[in-house]
DONU-912578 format. One line per 3 residues: their letters; for each residue x, y, z of C-alpha. Coordinates in steps of 0.1 Angstrom, whole numbers, padded with zeros to 4 digits. Layout:
A = X:Y:Z; ...
This chain:
XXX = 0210:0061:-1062; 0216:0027:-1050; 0177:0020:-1051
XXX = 0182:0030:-1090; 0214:0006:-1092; 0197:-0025:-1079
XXX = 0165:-0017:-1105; 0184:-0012:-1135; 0204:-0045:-1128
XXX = 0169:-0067:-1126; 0173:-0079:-1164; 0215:-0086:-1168
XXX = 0229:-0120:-1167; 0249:-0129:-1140; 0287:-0140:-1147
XXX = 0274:-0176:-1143; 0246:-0171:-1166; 0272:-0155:-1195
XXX = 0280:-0180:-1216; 0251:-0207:-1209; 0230:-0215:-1232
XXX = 0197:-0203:-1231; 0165:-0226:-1218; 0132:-0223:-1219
XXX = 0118:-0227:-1188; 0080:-0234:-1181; 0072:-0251:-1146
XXX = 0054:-0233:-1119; 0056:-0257:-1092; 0091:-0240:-1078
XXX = 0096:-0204:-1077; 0127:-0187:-1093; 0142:-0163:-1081
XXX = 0138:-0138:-1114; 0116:-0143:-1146; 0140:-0149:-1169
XXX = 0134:-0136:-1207; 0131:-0175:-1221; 0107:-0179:-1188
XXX = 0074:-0191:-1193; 0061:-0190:-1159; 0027:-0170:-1156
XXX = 0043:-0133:-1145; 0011:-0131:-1127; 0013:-0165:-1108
XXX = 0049:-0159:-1101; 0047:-0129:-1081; 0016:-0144:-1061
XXX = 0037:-0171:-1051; 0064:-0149:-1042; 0042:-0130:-1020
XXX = 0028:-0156:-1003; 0064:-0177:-0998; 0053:-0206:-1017
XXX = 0034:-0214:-1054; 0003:-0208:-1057; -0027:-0223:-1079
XXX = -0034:-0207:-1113; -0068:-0198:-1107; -0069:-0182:-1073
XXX = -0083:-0150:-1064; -0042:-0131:-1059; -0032:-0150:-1092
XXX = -0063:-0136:-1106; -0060:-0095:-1095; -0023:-0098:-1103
XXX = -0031:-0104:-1143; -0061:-0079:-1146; -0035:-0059:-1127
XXX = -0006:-0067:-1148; -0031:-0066:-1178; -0039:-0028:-1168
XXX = -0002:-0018:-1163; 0006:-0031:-1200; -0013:-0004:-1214
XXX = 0004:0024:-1196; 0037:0011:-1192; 0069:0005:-1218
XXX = 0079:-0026:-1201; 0066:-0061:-1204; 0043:-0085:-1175
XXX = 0075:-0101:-1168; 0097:-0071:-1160; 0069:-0053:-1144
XXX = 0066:-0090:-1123; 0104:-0087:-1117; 0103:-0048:-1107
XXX = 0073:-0051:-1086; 0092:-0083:-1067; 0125:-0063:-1069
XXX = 0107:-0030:-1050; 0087:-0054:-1026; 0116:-0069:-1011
XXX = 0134:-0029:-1010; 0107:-0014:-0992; 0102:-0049:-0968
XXX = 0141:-0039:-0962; 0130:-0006:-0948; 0099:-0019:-0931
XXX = 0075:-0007:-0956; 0057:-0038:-0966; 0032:-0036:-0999
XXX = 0010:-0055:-1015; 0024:-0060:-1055; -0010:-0058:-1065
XXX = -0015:-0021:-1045; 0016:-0010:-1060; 0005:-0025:-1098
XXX = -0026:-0004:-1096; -0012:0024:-1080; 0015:0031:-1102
XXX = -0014:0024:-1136; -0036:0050:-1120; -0007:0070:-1120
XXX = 0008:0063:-1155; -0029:0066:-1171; -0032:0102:-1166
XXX = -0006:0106:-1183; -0030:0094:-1216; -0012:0083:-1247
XXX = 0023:0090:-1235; 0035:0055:-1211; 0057:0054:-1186
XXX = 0090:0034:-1177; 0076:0009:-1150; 0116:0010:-1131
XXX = 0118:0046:-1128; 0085:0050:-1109; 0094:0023:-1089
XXX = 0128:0042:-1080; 0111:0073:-1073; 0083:0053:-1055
XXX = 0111:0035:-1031; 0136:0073:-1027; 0101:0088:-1015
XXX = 0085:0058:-0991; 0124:0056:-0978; 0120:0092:-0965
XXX = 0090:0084:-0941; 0061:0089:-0967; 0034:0071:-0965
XXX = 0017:0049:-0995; -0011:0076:-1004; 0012:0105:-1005
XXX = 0041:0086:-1023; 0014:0079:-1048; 0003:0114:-1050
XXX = 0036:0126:-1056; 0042:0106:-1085; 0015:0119:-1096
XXX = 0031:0153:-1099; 0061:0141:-1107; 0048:0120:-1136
XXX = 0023:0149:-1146; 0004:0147:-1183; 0027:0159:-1214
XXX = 0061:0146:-1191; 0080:0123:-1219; 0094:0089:-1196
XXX = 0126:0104:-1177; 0115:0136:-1183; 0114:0160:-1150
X = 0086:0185:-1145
């Protein structure tokens, strides 16, 4: 429950944001700590740096798997690359709380190949990463918690819908 608390709270403003007026914001060579809606930051580049505790340069090989990854969880999921970005940083640091340390671009592609059986229907990005984090949490491993969603997230299942 709390796992689902801290997800669905990714994308509202803080009580020192309310009120502020909105800017555009477009440099890459600090790292926020959220992608903001206004943010222009490469989702992709962000979450590299992230990873690797500092920025990174646009063209390098993680920069580059994280937007064919991004890219490919577009197409199956509802959200947008910058809330995907911000969920995938979001469950990183979660499951590095528990001692479960993944790569974002192993969970991006895990969760697609999941998503993408389910064909036309997609999926919501946060709620398989709640379910992904509840099931690691319990002492399952990545393969498993994978193949679980799987089930969970079976072809004809509408988003939120349980089998």
């Amino acid at each position: 429950m709390v796992a689902g608390l801290a997800l669905a709270a990714c994308d509202r403003p803080t009580e020192s944001e309310e009120g502020q007026a909105v800017v555009a914001r477009t440099a890459e060579s600090d790292l926020p700590a959220w992608l903001s809606p206004t943010d222009g930051t490469d989702p992709a580049r962000w979450l590299a740096g992230r990873e690797a505790g500092h920025p990174v340069p646009a063209g390098s090989d993680s920069v580059r798997a994280l937007q064919d990854a991004l890219a490919e969880a577009r197409t199956v999921f509802i959200e947008d690359p910058r809330m995907i970005a911000n969920r995938t940083a979001q469950l990183g640091q979660m499951l590095a709380e528990i001692g479960k340390t993944e790569r974002s671009a192993s969970l991006l592609t895990g969760f697609s190949a999941v998503a993408a059986r389910r064909g036309r229907h997609k999926s919501l990005y946060g709620e398989m990463c709640q379910h992904y984090f509840n099931t690691r949490a319990r002492g399952i491993d990545h393969t498993a918690a994978l193949a679980l969603l799987a089930d969970r997230f079976a072809p004809g299942l509408g988003p939120g819908e349980a089998p």
